[in-house]
C-alpha positions in Angstrom: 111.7 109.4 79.7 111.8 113.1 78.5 110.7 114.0 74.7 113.2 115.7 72.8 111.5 118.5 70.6 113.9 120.1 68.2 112.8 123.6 66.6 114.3 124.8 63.4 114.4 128.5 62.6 112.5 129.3 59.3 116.0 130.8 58.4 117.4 127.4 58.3 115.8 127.5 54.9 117.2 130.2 52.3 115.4 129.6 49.4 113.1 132.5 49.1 110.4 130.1 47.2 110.4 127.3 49.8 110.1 130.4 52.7 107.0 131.8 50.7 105.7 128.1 51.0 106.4 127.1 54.2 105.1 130.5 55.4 102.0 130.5 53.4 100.9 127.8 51.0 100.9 124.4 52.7 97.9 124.4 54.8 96.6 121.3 53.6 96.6 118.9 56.3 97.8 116.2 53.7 100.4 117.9 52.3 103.4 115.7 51.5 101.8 113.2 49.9 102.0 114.4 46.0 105.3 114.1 44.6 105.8 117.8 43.9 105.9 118.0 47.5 108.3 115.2 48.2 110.6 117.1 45.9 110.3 120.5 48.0 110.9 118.3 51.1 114.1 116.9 49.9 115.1 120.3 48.2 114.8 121.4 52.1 116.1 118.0 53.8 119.5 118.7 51.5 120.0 122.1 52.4 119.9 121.1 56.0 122.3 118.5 55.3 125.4 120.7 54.2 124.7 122.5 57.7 125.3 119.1 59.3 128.8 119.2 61.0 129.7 115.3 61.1 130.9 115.0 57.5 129.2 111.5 57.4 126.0 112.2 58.6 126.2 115.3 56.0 126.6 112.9 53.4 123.9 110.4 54.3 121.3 113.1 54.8 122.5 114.3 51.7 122.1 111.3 49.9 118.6 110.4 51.2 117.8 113.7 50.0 118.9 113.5 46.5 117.2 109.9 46.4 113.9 111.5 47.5 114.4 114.4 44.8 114.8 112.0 41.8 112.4 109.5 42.2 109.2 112.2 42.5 110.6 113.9 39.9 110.8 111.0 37.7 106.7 110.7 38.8 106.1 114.5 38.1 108.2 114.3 34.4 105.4 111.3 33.2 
């Protein structure tokens, strides 16, 4: 069975802050872990989403996204 690799273009991404990021501040091999993080993942994974072209999968990406967002959040506001 063949491995599918997917490679997204940077410019998938448009917010000029997460570019900066992704470019140059997370080379911390366990990045992703604090919930800062999380919430610049999800910032990303629902961006991505409205690109989606099935209007179902848009929403459930979306939704994930949003769900990921609030609940780090909630841990960075304590």
């Amino acid at each position: 069975m063949t491995d599918f690799i997917a490679h997204l273009p940077i410019a998938a991404v448009t917010n000029p802050i997460l570019l900066w990021l992704f470019k140059h501040g997370w080379e911390d091999p366990d990045w992703g872990q604090m919930p800062i993080n999380q919430v610049a993942l999800g910032l990303v994974l629902h961006d991505l989403g409205n690109r989606l072209a099935d209007r179902a999968l848009q929403e459930q990406v979306k939704a994930i996204a949003q769900k990921v967002v609030a609940e780090n959040a909630q841990r960075i506001a304590k």
